[in-house]
C-alpha positions in Angstrom: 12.0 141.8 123.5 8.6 142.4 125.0 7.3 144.1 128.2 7.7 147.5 129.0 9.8 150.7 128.5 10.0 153.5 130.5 11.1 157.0 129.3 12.1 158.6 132.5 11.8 162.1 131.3 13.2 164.7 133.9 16.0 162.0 134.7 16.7 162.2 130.9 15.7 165.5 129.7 15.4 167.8 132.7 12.3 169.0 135.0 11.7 172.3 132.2 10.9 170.5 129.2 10.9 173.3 126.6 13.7 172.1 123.4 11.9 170.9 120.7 15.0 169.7 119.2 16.2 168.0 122.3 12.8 166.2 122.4 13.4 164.8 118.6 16.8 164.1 119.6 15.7 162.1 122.4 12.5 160.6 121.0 14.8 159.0 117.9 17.4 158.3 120.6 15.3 157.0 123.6 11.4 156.1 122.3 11.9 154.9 118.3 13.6 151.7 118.7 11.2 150.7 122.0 8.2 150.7 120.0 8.7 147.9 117.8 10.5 145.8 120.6 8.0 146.5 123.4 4.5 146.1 124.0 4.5 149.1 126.3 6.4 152.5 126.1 5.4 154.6 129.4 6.5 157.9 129.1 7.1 158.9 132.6 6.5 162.7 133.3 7.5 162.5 137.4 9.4 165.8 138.4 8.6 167.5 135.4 7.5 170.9 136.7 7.0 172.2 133.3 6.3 171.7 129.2 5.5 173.1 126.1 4.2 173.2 123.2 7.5 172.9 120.8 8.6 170.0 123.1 5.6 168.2 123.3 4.6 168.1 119.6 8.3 167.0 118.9 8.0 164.2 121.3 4.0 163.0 120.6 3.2 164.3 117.3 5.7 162.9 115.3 5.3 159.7 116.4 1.6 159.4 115.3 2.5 161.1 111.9 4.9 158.1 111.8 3.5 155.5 113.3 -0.3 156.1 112.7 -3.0 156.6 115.5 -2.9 152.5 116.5 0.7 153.3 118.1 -1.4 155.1 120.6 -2.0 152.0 122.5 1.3 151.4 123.2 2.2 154.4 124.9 1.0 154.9 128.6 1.3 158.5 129.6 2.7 158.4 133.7 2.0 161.6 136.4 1.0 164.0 134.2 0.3 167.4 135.9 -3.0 169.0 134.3 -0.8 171.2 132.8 1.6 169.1 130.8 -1.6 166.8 130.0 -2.9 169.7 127.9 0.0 169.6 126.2 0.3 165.9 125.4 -3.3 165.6 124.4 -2.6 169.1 122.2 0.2 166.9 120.6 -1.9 163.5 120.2 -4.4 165.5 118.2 -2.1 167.4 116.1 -0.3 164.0 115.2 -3.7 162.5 114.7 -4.5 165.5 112.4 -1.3 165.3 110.7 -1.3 161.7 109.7 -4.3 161.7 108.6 -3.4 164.6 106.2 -6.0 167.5 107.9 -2.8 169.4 108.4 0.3 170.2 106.7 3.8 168.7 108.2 
């Protein structure tokens, strides 16, 4: 398979993002087995009205402790409000920092 995936995140998770668990649930579910199938995994923020922190970092940061900072490329970050793009970038660099072993899982 190549292309593109879309996470559709309030359709899937709700418009109040704020379960970190429910975000690790659904990025093993949902995101995982799309990023070695697809060349693009958008995650689609639309209707979200709100994030934070616990969600975020359970949904982003673990995939670049995983994956490495190249995976980055693959993942196209759709309708972010300033707000919830805070909190992704918060996530990129705490997966960054994590996989590169600046900070302790």
């Amino acid at each position: 398979m190549s292309g593109t995936y879309t996470a559709h995140l309030a359709e899937d998770c709700g418009t109040i993002l704020a379960d970190g668990s429910k975000a690790l649930a659904y990025r093993h579910r949902q995101i995982d087995p799309y990023i070695g199938l697809c060349e693009k995994v958008i995650l689609d923020f639309s209707g979200v009205r709100s994030a934070n922190s616990s969600f975020m970092n359970a949904l982003i940061s673990g995939l670049l402790e995983q994956h490495g900072e190249p995976v980055l490329e693959k993942f196209v970050f759709k309708a972010c409000k300033p707000a919830i793009a805070l909190l992704v970038e918060a996530a990129i660099e705490l997966g960054l920092s994590k996989s590169a072993g600046k900070v302790a899982a």
